[in-house]
Each structure stands twice: as structure tokens, then as C-alpha cells.
C-alpha positions as CSV (number, residue, x, y, z in Angstrom):
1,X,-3.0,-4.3,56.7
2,X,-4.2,-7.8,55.2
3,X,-7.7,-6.6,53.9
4,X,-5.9,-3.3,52.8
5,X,-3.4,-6.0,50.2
6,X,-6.2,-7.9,49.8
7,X,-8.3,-5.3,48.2
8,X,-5.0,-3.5,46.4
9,X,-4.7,-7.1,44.8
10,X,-8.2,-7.1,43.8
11,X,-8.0,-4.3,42.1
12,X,-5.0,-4.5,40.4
13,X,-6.4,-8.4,38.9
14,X,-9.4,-6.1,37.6
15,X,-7.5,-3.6,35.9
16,X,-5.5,-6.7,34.1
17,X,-9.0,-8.2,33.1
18,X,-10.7,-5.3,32.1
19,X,-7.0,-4.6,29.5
20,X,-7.3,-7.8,28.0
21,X,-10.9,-7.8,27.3
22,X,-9.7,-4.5,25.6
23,X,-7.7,-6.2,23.4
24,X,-10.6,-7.1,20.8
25,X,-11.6,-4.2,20.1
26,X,-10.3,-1.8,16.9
27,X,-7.4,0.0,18.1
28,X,-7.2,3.7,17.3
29,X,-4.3,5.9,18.4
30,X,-2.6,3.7,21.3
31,X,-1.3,1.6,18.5
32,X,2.7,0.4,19.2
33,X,3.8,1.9,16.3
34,X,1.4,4.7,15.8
35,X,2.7,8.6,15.5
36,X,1.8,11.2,17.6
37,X,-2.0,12.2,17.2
38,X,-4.2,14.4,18.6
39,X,-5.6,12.8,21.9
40,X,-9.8,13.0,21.1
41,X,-12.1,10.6,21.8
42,X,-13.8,12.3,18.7
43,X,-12.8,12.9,14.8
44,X,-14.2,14.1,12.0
45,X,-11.7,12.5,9.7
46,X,-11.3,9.0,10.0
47,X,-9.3,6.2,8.7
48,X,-9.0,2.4,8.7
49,X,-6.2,0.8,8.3
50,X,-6.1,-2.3,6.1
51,X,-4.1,-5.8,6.9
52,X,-0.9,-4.9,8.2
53,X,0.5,-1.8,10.8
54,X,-0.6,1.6,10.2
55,X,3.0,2.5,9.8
56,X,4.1,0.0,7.4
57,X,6.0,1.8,4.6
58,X,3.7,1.4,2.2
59,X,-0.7,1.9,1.4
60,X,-1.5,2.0,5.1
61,X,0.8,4.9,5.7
62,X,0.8,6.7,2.7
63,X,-3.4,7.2,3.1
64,X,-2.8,8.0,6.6
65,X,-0.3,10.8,6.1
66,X,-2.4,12.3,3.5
67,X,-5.4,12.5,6.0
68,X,-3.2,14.0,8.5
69,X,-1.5,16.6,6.4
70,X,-5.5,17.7,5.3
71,X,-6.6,17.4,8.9
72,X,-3.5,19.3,10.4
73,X,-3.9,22.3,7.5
74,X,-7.8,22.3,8.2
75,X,-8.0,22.4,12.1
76,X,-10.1,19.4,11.6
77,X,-9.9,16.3,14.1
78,X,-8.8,13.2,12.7
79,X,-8.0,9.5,13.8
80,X,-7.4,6.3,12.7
81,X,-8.6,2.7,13.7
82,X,-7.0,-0.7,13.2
83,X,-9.9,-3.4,12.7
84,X,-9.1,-6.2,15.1
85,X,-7.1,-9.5,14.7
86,X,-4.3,-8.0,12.4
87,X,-3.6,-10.1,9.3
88,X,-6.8,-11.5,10.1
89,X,-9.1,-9.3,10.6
90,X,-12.5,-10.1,9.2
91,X,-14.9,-8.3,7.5
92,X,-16.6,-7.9,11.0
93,X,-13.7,-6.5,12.5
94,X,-13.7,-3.9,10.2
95,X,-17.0,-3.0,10.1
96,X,-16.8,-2.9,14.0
97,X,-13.8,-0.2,13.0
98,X,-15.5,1.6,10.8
99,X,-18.8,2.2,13.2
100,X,-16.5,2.7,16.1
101,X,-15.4,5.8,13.7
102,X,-18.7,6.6,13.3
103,X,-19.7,7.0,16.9
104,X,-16.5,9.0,17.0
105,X,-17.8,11.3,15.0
106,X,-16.4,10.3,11.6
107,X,-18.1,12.6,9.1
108,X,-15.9,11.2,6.6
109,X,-14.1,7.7,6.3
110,X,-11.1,6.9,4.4
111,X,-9.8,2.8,3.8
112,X,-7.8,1.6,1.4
113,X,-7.5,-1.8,0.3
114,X,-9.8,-3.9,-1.6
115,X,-10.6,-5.9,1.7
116,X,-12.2,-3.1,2.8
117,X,-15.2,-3.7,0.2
118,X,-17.5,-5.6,2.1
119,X,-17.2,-3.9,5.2
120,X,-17.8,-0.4,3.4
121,X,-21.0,-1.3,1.4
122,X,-22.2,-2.7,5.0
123,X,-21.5,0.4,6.6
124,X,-22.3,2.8,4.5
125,X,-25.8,1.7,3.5
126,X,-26.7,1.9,7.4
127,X,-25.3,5.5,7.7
128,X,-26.1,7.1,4.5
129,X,-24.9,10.8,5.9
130,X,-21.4,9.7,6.2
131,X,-19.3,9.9,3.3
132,X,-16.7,6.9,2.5
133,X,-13.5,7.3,0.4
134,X,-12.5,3.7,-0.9
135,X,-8.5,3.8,-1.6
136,X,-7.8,1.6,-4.4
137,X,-11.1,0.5,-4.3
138,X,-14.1,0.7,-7.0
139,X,-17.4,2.6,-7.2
140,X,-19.9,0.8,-4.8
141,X,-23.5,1.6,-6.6
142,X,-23.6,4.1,-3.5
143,X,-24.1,7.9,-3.1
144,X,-21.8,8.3,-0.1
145,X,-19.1,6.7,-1.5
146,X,-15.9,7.2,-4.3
147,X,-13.0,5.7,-5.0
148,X,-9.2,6.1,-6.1
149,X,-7.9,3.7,-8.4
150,X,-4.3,4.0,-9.6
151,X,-2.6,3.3,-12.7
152,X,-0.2,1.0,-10.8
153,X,0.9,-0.3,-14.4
154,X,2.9,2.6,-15.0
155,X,4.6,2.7,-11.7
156,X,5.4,-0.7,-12.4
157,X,6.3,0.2,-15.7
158,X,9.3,2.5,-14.8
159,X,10.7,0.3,-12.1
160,X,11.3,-2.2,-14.3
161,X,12.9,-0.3,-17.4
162,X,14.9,1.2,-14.8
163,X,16.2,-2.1,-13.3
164,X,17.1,-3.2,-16.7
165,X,18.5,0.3,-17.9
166,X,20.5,0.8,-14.7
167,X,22.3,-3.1,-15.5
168,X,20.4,-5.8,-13.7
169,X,19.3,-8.5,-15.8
170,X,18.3,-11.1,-12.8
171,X,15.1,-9.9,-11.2
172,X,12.7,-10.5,-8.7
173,X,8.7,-9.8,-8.4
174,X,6.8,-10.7,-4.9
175,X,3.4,-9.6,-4.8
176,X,0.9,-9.8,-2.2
177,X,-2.9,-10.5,-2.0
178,X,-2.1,-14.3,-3.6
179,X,-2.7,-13.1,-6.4
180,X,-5.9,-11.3,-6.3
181,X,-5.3,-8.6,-5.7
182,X,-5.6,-5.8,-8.7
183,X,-2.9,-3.1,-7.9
184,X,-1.0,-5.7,-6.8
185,X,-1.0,-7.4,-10.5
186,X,-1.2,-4.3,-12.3
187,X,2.2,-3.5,-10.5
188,X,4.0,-6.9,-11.4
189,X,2.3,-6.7,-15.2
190,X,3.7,-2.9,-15.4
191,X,7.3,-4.0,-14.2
192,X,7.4,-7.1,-16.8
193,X,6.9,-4.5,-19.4
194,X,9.2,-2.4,-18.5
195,X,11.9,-5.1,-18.1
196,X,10.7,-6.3,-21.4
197,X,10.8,-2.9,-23.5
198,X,14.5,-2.2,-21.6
199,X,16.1,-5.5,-22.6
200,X,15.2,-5.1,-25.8
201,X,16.7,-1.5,-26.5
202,X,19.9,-3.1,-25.1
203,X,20.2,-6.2,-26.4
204,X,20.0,-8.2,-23.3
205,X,18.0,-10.9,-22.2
206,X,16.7,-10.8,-18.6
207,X,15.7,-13.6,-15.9
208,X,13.3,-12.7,-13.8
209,X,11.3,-14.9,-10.8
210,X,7.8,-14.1,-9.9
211,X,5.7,-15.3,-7.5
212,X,3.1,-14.7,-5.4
213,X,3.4,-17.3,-2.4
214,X,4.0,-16.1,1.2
215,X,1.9,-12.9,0.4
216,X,-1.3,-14.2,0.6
217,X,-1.8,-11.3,3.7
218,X,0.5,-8.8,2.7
219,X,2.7,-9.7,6.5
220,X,6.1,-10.4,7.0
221,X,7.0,-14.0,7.5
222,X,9.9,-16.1,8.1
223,X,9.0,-18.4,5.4
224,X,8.8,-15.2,2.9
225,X,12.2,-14.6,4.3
226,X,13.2,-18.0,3.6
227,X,11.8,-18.0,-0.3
228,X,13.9,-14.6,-1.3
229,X,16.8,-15.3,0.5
230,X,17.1,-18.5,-1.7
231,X,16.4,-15.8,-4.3
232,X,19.3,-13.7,-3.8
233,X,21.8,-16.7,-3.4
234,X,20.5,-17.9,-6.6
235,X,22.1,-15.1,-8.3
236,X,18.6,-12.7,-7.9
237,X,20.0,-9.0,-7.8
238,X,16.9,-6.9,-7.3
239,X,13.5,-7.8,-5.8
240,X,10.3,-6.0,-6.4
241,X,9.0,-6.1,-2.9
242,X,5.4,-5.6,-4.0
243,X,3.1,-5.7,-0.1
244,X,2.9,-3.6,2.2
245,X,4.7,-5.3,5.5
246,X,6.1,-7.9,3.2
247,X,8.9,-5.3,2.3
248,X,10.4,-6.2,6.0
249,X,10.9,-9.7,4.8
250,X,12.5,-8.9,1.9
251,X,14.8,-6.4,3.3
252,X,16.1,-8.9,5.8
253,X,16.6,-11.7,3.2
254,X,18.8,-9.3,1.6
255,X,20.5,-7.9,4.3
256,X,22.0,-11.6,4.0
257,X,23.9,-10.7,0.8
258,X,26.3,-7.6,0.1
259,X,25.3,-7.2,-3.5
260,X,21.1,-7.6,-3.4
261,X,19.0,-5.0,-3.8
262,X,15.5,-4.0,-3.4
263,X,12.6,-2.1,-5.4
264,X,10.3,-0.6,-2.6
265,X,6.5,0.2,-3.6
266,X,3.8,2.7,-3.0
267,X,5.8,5.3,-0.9
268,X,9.6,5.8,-0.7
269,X,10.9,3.2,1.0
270,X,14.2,4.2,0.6
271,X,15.1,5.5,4.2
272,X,14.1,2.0,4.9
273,X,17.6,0.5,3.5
274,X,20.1,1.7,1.5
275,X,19.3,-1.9,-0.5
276,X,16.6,0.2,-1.7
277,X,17.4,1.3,-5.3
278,X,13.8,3.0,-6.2
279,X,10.5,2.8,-5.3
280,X,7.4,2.3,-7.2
281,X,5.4,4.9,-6.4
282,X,1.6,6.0,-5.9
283,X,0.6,9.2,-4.9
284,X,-1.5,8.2,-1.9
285,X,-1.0,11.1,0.3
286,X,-1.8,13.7,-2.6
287,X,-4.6,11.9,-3.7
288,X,-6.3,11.6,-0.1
289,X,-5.7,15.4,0.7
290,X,-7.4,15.9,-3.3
291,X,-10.8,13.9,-2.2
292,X,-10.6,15.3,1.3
293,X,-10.6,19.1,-0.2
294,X,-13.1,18.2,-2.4
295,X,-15.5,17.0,-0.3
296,X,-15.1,20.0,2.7
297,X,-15.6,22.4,-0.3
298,X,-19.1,20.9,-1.0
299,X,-18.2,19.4,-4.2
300,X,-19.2,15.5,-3.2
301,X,-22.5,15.6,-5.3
302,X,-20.8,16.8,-8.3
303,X,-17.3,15.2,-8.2
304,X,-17.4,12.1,-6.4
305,X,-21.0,10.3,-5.6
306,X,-20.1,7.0,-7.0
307,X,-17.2,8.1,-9.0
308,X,-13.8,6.1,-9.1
309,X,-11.1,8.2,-10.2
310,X,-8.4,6.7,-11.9
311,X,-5.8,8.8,-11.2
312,X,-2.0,8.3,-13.4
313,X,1.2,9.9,-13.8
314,X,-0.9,12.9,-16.1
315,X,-2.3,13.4,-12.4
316,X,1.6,13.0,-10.9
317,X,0.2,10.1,-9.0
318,X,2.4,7.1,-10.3
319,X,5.8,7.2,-10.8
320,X,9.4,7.1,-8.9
321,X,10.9,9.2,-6.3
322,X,13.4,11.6,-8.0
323,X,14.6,13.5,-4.3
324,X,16.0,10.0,-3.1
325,X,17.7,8.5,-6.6
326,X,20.2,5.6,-6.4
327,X,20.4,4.7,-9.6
328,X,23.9,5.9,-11.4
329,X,23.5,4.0,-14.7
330,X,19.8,5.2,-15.5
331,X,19.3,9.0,-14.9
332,X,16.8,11.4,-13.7
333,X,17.1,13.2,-17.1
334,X,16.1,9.9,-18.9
335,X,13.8,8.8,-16.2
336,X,11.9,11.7,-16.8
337,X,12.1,11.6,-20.9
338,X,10.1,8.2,-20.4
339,X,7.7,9.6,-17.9
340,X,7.1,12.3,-20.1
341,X,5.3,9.6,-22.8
342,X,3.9,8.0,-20.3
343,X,1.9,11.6,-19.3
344,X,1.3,12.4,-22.9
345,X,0.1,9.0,-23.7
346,X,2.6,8.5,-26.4
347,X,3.8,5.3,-24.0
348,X,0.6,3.4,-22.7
349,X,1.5,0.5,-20.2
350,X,-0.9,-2.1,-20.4
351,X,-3.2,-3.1,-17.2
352,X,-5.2,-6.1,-18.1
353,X,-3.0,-8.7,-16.6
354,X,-3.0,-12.2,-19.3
355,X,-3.8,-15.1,-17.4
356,X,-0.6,-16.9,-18.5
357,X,2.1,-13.7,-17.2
358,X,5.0,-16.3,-18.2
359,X,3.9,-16.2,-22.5
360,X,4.7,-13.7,-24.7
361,X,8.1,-11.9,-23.6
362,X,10.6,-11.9,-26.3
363,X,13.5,-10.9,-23.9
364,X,12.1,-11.8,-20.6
365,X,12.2,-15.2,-19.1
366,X,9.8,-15.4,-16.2
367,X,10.4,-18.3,-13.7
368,X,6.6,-18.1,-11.7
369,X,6.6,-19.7,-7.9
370,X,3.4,-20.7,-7.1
């Protein structure tokens, strides 16, 4: 009976080592907060997930969805891989997740996220059959890659004319990626604008904090918490929560105050909170299921070897979610009047971000946190 415990023990402490050695690795469906997906040690579809969970409300899930609603359509295998070390991950981990993919069967990866860059050209150099989708990337110089870029601008654009047009003149602008990252500016720039071009055809002047601190990886954290709850009980009403996983900080500093609201990002956030007034939108899911189509009806050569498209609310890939509005000052009817210029080009949001964001505004005063 002894050697029998003996060697049940044994085993059991091998099982335990042989989990945590896992634990390095990239992580593909057992993920905590992962959906259901189809249990296959192989896919032809693949994606890797940038910093944060793959479920995060924001880029990670919106490119995911978009490959499963193509792969799901198609018949065609998919998966996705989380690069090891979380918020952390280097560009090793990443390029361990993409070549996991690969000996998966990946015939076709999708990232997003311009950490992803690195790992990509690394990758796809060495495997020059596989084809690479870079979301919110940039062409790479290679044949096996394309990219979506998005007109963020504009997204950013509306948000902040509706803000403004809907009553609030004391905003608030967190962005992620320290500021480095392009969408992430282009966003902040857009919703300055729109502030700007609302408070003037009302006659208001607007207050508006912007920073960039706390979001240097895109997570929530206590001390992001910390900064927009001091926010909101300095008289903040409405917070751009511009970062993927840093939306969960932002929604708890506000769940501190009766009155604050929020202004979600990149997919509908707003079964996330009722604080959520609108979201600024990218059409991430669209766009993915566009390339993916593209590329399994053979036109890769013609339409995306090296090609960045920069897609735009003319392509219905920027904008804000109409089926979910909360806004009871600023319509749909006028929301869409204004997206309407935006499509024809008769409005043109600008995207080169100035280097000093706090000069120019005639009826914006910006208050940056560095």
C-alpha cells in the first residue's frame, strides 16, 4: 500500500512540474478568458494576440472576431495564440507565437499592433509561403505581407464633437502605448478636433486633460485607476478611454462617481457599462474578414503584397456605433449629417499629430499629464 502512495505521489508531483514548465509557452485556446473554439491542434487561420487578453474589448478582440466570423463561414480551421509573459511579452515571445502557428499549420497569420513589427519581418522572411496580415501595422518591404491602417482621426473626430455637442465641456483623453503609439495619437489628435470644431459652433469653451502616463502597456493598473479617479472628482465628466485593457481602469475609476462617463474605443464597449456614452470605433472585424476573402480568392499578388490599406469611414471602417446610442442631446440624424462630410471628404480630420498637442485650440484648453 506504501509504494502504491508512493508512486501515486510521484506522479501527481510530475504532472505539477510538467504544467508549470507549460506556463512559458504561447497560449492558444486554453486561455482563462478565451471563447469557445474549435479544439485542433492544427489551423489554417491564425492569430496573435497583442499586449493585453484576447478578450479585452477592444483591437485584440475585434481582429479576433473578424477571423472567426471568416473562418466559421469558410469551414476553415482557425486559432489564436497569446505570445508569452503578457504585458511583457518580447519580441521573442511573439515570434515563438507566431512559429508555434506556423507548425500548426497557419497558412495565414493575422496580428495587430505595432509591437507586432519586429516579430513579423522575423518570421516572415524565414517562411516566405505563409502569408502575414499586419493590423494597424505598415507595409514591411515583404511579399507575404499587408497591412490595415485606420483613419483613427476620424473616429476620434466624432467622439469628440459629440461630447461637446451632447453638453460636456470637461473632458478627458488617456491613451496608451506612452505615447508612441500611431492609432493611439491619431485617436487623441481626431477627438481634440472634434471638441475644438464643437465648442466653437456653440460658443463654449472646453477643458480637457490629456495624458498618456499609466498606459505605457495598454493594462489595467491600480495607479491608472488612481490618476482618473482624481480625474472625475476634479470635475472630469467624460474620459476617452483610449487602450485596450486600460478601459477596465477607467471604468472602475468611474464607477466611483454617479455622474462620470466614459468614451469606449475600437469596438462597442458599451455592454461594458452603462457609463459608456459612445465608442470610437474601427472596423476591425470587417476589415479582417475583407483581407481574409481576399487572400482565399487568390487575389494576394494583385491586392495585397506589400500593400497597406488605409481604410476610413468612405470604407465604413471608422466611426461610432449607431445600434447602442446614449447620447440624447446629439442625434443619430446629426451624427450622421457630419459622417456624411467626413465620407465625401468635404470634412478632412487631420492625422499628423503637432508635437506640442496643447498650442493652437482657440476653444480648447488642454491640461497634458505627463
Amino acid at each position: 500500500m506504501k509504494k502504491v502512495l508512493a508512486l501515486m505521489l510521484a506522479l501527481v508531483m510530475v504532472l505539477c512540474i510538467g504544467l508549470a514548465a507549460c506556463d512559458k509557452k504561447p497560449t492558444d485556446e486554453g486561455a482563462t478568458d478565451a471563447p469557445e473554439a474549435p479544439a485542433t491542434s492544427t489551423a489554417e487561420i491564425a492569430v496573435v494576440t497583442d499586449v493585453g487578453q484576447l478578450m479585452d474589448k477592444g483591437f485584440n478582440q475585434g481582429t479576433y472576431e473578424g477571423a472567426e466570423a471568416y473562418a466559421k463561414a469558410n469551414n476553415i480551421s482557425y486559432k489564436y495564440y497569446q505570445p508569452a509573459n503578457g504585458s511583457d511579452a518580447s519580441d521573442n515571445d511573439r515570434i515563438a507565437a507566431m512559429k508555434q502557428a506556423i507548425d500548426n499549420g497557419a497558412k495565414i497569420i493575422v496580428a495587430p499592433g505595432f509591437l507586432q513589427a519586429t516579430a513579423m519581418e522575423t518570421v516572415a522572411k524565414e517562411n516566405p509561403d505563409v502569408k502575414f496580415v499586419f493590423v494597424d501595422g505598415w507595409a514591411l518591404g515583404l511579399p507575404n505581407v499587408t497591412a490595415i491602417v485606420y483613419k483613427e482621426q476620424e473616429s476620434g473626430y466624432l467622439a469628440g464633437y459629440a461630447a461637446v455637442m451632447e453638453g460636456y465641456t470637461k473632458l478627458g483623453f488617456t491613451g496608451g502605448g506612452g505615447g508612441t503609439n500611431p492609432a493611439v495619437n491619431r485617436f487623441g489628435y481626431g477627438f481634440l478636433q472634434g471638441a475644438e470644431a464643437a465648442a466653437a459652433e456653440k460658443g463654449v469653451k472646453v477643458d480637457m486633460k490629456y495624458s498618456f502616463k499609466y498606459g505605457e502597456t495598454f493594462s489595467a493598473s491600480t495607479e491608472l485607476q488612481t490618476q482618473i479617479a482624481g480625474w472625475y472628482a476634479d470635475g472630469t465628466e467624460v474620459v476617452f478611454a483610449c487602450g485596450g485593457s486600460m478601459f477596465q481602469s477607467v471604468k472602475s475609476a468611474a464607477g466611483e462617481y454617479p455622474d462620470a462617463k466614459i468614451i469606449g474605443v475600437d469596438v462597442d464597449q458599451s455592454g461594458e457599462s452603462e457609463k459608456v456614452i459612445t465608442s470610437a470605433v474601427k472596423g476591425l472585424s470587417a476589415s479582417v474578414e475583407k483581407v481574409l476573402g481576399q487572400f482565399y480568392d487568390g487575389k494576394w499578388d494583385a491586392e495585397l503584397a506589400d500593400v497597406a490599406q488605409n481604410l476610413g469611414a468612405a470604407d465604413d471602417s471608422t466611426g461610432l456605433p449607431t445600434d447602442s446610442w446614449r447620447l440624447e442631446n446629439f442625434t443619430v440624424e446629426q451624427y450622421e449629417e457630419l459622417l456624411g462630410k467626413i465620407k465625401s471628404g468635404e470634412l478632412v480630420p487631420e492625422s499628423e499629430v503637432p508635437e506640442d498637442i496643447t498650442a493652437g485650440w482657440a476653444n480648447v484648453t488642454v491640461d497634458l499629464e505627463k
